[in-house]
TORDREN-412360 format. One record per residue (C-alpha): residue number from 1; residue in one letter; x, y, z. Coordinates in Angstrom, 3 decimals, always signed. Layout:
N
<nr->NUM&rest->A&c1->X&c2->Y&c3->Z>
...
REM end
This chain:
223
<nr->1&rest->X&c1->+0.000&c2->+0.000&c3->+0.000>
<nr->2&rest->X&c1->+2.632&c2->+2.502&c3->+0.903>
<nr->3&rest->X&c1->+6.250&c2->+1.707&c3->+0.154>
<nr->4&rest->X&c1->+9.990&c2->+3.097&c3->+0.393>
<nr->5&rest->X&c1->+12.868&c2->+2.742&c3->-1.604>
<nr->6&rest->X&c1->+16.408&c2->+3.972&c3->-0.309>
<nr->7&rest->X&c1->+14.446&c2->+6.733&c3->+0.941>
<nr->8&rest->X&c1->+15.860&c2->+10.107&c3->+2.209>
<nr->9&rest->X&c1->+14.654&c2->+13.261&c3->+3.267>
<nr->10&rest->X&c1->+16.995&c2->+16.445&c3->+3.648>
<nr->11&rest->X&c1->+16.034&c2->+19.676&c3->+5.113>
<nr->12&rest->X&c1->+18.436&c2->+21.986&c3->+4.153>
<nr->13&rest->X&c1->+20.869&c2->+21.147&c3->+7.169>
<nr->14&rest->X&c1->+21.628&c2->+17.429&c3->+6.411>
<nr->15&rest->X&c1->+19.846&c2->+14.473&c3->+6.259>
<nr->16&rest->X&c1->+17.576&c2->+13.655&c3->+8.584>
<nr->17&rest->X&c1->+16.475&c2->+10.313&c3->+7.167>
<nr->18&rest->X&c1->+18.622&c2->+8.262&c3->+4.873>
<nr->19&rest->X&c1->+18.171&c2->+4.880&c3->+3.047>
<nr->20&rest->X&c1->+14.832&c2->+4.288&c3->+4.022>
<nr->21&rest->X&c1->+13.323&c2->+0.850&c3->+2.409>
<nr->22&rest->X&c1->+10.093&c2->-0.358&c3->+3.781>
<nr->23&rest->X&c1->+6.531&c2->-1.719&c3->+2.997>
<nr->24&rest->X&c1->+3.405&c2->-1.504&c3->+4.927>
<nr->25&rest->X&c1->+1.465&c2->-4.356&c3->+3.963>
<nr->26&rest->X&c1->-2.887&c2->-4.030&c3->+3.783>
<nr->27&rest->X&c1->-3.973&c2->-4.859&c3->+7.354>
<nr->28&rest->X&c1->-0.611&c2->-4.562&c3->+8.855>
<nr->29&rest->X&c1->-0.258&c2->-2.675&c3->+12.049>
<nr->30&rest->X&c1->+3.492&c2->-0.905&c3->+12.779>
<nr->31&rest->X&c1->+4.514&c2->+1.497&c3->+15.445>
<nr->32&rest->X&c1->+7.271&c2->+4.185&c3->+14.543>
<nr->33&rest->X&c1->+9.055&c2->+5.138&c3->+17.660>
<nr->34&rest->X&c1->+12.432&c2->+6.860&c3->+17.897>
<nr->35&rest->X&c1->+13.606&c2->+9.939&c3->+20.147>
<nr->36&rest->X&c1->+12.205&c2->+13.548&c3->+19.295>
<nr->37&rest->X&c1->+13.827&c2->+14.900&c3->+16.326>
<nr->38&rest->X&c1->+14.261&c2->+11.833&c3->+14.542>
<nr->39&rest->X&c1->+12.237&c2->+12.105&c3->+11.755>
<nr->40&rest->X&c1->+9.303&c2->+10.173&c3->+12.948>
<nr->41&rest->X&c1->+6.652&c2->+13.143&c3->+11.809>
<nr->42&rest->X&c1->+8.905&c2->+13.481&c3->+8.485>
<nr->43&rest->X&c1->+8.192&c2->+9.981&c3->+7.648>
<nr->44&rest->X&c1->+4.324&c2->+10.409&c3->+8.047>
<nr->45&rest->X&c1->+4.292&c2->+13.653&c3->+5.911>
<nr->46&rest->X&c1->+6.315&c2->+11.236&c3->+3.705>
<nr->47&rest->X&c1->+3.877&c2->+8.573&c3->+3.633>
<nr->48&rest->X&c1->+0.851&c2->+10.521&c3->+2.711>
<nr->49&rest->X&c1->+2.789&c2->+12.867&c3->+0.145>
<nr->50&rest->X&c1->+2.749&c2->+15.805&c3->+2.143>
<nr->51&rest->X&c1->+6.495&c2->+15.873&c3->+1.310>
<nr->52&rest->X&c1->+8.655&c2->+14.707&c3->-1.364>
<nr->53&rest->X&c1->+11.542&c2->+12.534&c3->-0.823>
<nr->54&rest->X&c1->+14.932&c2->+13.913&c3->-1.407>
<nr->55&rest->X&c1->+16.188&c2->+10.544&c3->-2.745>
<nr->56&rest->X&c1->+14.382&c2->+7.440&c3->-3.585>
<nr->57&rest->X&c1->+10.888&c2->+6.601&c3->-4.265>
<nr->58&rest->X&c1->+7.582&c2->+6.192&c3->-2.376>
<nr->59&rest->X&c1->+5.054&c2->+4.558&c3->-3.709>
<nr->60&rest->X&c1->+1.618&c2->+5.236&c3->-2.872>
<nr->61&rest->X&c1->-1.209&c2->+2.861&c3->-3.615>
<nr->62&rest->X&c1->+0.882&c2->+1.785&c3->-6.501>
<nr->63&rest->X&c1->+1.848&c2->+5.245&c3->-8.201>
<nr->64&rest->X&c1->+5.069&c2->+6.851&c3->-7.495>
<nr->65&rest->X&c1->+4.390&c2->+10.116&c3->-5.213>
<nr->66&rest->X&c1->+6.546&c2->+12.160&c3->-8.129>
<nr->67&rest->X&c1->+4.534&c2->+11.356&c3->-10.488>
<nr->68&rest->X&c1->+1.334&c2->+12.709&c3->-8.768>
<nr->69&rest->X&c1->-0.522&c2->+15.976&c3->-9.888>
<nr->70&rest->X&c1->-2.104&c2->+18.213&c3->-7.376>
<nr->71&rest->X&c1->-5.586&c2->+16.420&c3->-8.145>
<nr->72&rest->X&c1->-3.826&c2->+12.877&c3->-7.831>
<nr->73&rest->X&c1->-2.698&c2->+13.790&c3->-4.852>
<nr->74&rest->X&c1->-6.037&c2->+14.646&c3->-2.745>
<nr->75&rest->X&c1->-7.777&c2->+11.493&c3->-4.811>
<nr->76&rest->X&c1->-5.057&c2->+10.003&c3->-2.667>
<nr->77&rest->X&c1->-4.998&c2->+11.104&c3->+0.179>
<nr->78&rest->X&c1->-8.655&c2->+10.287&c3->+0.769>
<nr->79&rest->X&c1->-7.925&c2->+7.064&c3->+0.949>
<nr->80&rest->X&c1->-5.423&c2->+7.578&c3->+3.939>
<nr->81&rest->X&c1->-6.700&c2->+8.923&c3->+7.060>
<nr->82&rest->X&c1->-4.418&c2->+11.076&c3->+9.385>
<nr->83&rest->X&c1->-4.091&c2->+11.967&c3->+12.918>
<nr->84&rest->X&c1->-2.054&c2->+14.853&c3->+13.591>
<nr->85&rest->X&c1->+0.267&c2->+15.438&c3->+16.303>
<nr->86&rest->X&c1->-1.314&c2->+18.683&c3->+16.898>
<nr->87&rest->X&c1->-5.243&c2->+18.417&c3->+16.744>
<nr->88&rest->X&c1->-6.627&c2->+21.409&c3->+15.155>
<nr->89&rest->X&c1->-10.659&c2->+22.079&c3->+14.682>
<nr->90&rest->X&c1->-12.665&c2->+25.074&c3->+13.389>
<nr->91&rest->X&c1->-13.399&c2->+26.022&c3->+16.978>
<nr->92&rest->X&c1->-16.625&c2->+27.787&c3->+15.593>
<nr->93&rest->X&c1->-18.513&c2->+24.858&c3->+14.662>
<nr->94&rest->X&c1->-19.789&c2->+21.838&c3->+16.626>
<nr->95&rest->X&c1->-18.013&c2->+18.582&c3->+17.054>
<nr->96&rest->X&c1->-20.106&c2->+16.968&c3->+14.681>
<nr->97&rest->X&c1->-19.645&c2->+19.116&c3->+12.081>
<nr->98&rest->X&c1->-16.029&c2->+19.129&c3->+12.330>
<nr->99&rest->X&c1->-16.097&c2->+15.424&c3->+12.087>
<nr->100&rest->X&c1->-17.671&c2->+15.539&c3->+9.209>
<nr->101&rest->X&c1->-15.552&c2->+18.395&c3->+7.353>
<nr->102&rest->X&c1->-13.663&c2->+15.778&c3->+5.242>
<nr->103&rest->X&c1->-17.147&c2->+14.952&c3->+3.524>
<nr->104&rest->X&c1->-17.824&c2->+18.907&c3->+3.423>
<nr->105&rest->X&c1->-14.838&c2->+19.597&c3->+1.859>
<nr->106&rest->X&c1->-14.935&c2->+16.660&c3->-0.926>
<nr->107&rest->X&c1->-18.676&c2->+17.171&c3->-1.873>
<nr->108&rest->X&c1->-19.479&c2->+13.824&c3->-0.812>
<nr->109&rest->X&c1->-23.352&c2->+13.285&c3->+0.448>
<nr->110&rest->X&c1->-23.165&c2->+13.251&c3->+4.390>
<nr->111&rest->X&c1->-25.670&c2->+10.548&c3->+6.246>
<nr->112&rest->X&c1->-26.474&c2->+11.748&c3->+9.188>
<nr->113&rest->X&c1->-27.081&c2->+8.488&c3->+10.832>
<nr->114&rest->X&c1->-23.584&c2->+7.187&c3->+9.739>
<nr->115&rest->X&c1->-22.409&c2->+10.409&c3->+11.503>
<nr->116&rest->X&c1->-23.885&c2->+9.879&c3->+14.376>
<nr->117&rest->X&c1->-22.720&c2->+6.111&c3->+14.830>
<nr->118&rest->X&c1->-19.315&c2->+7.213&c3->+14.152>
<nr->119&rest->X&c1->-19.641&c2->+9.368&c3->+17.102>
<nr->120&rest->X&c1->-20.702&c2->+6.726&c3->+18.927>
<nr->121&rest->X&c1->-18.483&c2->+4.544&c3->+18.604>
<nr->122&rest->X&c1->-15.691&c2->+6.775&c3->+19.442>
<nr->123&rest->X&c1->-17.947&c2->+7.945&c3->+22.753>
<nr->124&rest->X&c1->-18.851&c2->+11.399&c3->+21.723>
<nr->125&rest->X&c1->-22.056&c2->+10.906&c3->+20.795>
<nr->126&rest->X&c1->-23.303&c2->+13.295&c3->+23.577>
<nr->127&rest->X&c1->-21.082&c2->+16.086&c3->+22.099>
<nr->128&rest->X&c1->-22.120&c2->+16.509&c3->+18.744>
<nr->129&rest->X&c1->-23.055&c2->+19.764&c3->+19.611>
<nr->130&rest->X&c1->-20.414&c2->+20.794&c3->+21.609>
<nr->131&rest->X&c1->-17.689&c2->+23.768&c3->+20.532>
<nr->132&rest->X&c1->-14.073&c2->+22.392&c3->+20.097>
<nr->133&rest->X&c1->-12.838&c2->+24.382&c3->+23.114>
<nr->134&rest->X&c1->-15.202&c2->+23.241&c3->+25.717>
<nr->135&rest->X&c1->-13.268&c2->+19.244&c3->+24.788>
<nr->136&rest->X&c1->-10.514&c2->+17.826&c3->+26.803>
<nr->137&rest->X&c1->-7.401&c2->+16.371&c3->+25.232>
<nr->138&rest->X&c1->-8.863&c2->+12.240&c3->+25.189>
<nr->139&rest->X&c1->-12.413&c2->+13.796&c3->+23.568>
<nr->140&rest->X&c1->-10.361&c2->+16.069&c3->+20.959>
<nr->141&rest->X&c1->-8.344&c2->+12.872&c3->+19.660>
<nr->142&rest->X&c1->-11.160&c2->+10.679&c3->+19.679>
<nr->143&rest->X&c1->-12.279&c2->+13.844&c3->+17.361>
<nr->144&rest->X&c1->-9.543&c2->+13.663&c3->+15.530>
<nr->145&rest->X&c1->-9.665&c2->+9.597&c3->+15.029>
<nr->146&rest->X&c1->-13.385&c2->+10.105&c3->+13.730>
<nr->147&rest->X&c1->-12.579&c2->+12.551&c3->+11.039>
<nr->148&rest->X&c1->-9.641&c2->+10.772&c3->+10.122>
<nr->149&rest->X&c1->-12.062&c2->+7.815&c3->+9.121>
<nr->150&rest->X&c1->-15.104&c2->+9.383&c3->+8.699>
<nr->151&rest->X&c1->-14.350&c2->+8.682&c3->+4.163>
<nr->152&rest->X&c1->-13.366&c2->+5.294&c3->+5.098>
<nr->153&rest->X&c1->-9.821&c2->+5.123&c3->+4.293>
<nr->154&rest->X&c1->-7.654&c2->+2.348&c3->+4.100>
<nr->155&rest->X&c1->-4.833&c2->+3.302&c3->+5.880>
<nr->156&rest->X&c1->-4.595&c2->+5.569&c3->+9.376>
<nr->157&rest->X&c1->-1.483&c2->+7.115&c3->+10.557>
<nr->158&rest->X&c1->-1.338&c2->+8.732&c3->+13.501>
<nr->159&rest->X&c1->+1.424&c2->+11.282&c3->+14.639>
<nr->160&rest->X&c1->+2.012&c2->+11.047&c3->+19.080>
<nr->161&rest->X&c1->-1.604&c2->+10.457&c3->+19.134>
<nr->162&rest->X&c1->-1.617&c2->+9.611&c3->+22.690>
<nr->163&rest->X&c1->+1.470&c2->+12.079&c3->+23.586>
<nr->164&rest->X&c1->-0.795&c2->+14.293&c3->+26.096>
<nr->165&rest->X&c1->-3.312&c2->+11.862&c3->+27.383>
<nr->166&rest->X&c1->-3.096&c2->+9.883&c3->+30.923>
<nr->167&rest->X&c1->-2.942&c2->+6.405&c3->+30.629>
<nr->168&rest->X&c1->-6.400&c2->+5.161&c3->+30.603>
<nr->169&rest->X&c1->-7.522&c2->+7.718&c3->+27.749>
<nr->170&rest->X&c1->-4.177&c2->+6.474&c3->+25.944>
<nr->171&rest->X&c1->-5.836&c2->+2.533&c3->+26.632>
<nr->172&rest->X&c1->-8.766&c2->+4.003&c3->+24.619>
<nr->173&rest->X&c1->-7.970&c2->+4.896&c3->+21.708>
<nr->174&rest->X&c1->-5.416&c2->+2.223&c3->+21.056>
<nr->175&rest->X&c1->-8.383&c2->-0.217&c3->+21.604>
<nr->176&rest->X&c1->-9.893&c2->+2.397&c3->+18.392>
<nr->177&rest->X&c1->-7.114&c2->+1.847&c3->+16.737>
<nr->178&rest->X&c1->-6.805&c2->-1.721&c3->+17.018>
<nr->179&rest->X&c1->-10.388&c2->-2.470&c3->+15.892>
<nr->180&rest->X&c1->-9.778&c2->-0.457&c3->+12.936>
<nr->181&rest->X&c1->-6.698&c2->-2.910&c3->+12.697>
<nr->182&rest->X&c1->-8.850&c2->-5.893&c3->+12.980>
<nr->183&rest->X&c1->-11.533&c2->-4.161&c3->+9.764>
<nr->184&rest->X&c1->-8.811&c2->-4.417&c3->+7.572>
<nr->185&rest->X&c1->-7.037&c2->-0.815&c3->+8.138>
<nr->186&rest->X&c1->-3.611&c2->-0.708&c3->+8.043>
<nr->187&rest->X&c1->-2.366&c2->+1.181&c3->+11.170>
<nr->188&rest->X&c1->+0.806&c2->+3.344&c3->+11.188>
<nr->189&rest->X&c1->+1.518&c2->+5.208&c3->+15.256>
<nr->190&rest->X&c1->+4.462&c2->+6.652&c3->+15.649>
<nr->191&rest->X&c1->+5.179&c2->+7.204&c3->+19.411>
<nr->192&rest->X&c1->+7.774&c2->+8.022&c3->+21.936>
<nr->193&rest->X&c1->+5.462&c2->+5.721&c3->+24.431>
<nr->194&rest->X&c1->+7.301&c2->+2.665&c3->+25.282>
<nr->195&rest->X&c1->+4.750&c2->+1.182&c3->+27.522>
<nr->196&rest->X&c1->+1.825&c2->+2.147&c3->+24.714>
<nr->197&rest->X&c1->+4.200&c2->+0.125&c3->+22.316>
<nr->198&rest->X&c1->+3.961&c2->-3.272&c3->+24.640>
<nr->199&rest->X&c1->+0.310&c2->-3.346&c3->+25.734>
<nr->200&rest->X&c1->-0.189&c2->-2.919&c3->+22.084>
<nr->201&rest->X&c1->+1.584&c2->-5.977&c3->+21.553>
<nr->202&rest->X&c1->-1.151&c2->-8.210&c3->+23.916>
<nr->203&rest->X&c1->-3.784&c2->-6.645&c3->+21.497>
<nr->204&rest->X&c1->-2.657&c2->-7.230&c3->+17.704>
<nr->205&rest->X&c1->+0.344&c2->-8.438&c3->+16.034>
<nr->206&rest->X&c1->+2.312&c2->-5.245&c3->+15.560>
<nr->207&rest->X&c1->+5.669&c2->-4.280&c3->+14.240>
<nr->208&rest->X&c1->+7.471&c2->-2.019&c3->+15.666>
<nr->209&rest->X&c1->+10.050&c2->+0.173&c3->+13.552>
<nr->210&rest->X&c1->+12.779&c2->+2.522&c3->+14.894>
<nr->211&rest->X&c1->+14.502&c2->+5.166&c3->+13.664>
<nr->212&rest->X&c1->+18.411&c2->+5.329&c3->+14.759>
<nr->213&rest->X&c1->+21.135&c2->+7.064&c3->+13.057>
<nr->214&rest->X&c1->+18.644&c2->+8.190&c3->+10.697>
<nr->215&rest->X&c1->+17.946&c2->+4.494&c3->+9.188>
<nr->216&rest->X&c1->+14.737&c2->+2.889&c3->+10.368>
<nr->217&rest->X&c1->+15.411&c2->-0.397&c3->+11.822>
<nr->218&rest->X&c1->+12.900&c2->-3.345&c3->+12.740>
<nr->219&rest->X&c1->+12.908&c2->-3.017&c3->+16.765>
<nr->220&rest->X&c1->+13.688&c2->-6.432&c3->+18.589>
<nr->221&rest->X&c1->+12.138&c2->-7.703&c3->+22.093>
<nr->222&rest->X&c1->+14.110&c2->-5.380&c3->+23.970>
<nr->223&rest->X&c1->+11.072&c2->-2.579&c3->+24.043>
REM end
């Protein structure tokens, strides 16, 4: 679904990622985790063509990100749901119809009713009609989960999705994210959160992917 070869990304100041070769697999579930700085959000912008590699090729559903027009590239990226590190909403309008702003923005007919079960099944329900400030941190990113899915993509990344949440809110929306896992979704986190990293690992077979030295490395047992 989304691949790298010999990847590397360069911001001006030297590399920060370098010979990058990877494949996430449909249905696969991976965790990114590396210290702050590494390149961890670089490799999500990456993977959903937000930026261009300096070197190498990713492939996106089968077509090469350089080879994407402007129009190619928001066909595609409709098809990959993202969670961002830092959850911004039009604090204007109501939860539900912030949710739903994906669907506003790409014409698409909105069902109420599928709305409202989307809501549900992240627990906000009973905020639909609330104002983006009034939200707490676990209630904005189970926001943010909902309108990444809300045009039923295939794959969900996630950027430190957990990174200001206690523990049991963090519990929460990896259970989301692992029943998205188990629909078929292929699940990209990256994380600092070593401890997020291993209960994950009693829940769904994930892979776990580090980036030292600025080379991404399959992480051992020694999380």
């Amino acid at each position: 679904m989304i691949a790298f070869d010999n990847v590397a990304y360069n911001y001006g100041g030297g590399e920060l990622l370098s010979e990058v070769s990877l494949r996430l697999a449909p249905g696969s579930f991976h965790f990114l985790t590396g210290p702050s700085g590494a390149g961890k959000t670089t490799f999500l912008k990456l993977a959903y063509a937000e930026l261009l590699p300096t070197a190498g090729h990713v492939t996106i559903f089968d077509n090469d990100v350089r080879g994407l027009g402007r129009n190619d590239v928001a066909m595609t990226r409709r098809r990959i749901g993202v969670v961002h590190q830092d959850v911004q909403f039009l604090d204007h309008l109501p939860l539900a119809a912030n949710v739903a702003l994906p669907l506003t923005v790409s014409g698409r007919q909105q069902n109420p009713r599928d709305l409202m079960d989307l809501l549900q099944w992240v627990g906000l329900n009973k905020l639909a009609d609330a104002l983006p400030p009034s939200l707490s941190g676990g209630e904005r990113q189970r926001a943010a989960l909902a309108r990444a899915i809300i045009m039923g993509p295939d794959v969900i990344l996630a950027d430190e999705p957990t990174g200001n949440l206690d523990w049991e809110m963090s519990l929460r929306l990896l259970t989301l994210l692992t029943e998205l896992n188990r629909m078929g979704k292929t699940i990209l986190v990256a994380t600092h959160d070593l401890n997020l990293i291993r209960q994950a690992k009693s829940l769904v077979a994930a892979r776990v992917l580090r980036i030292r030295n600025r080379r991404i490395q399959l992480a051992g047992a020694d999380l």
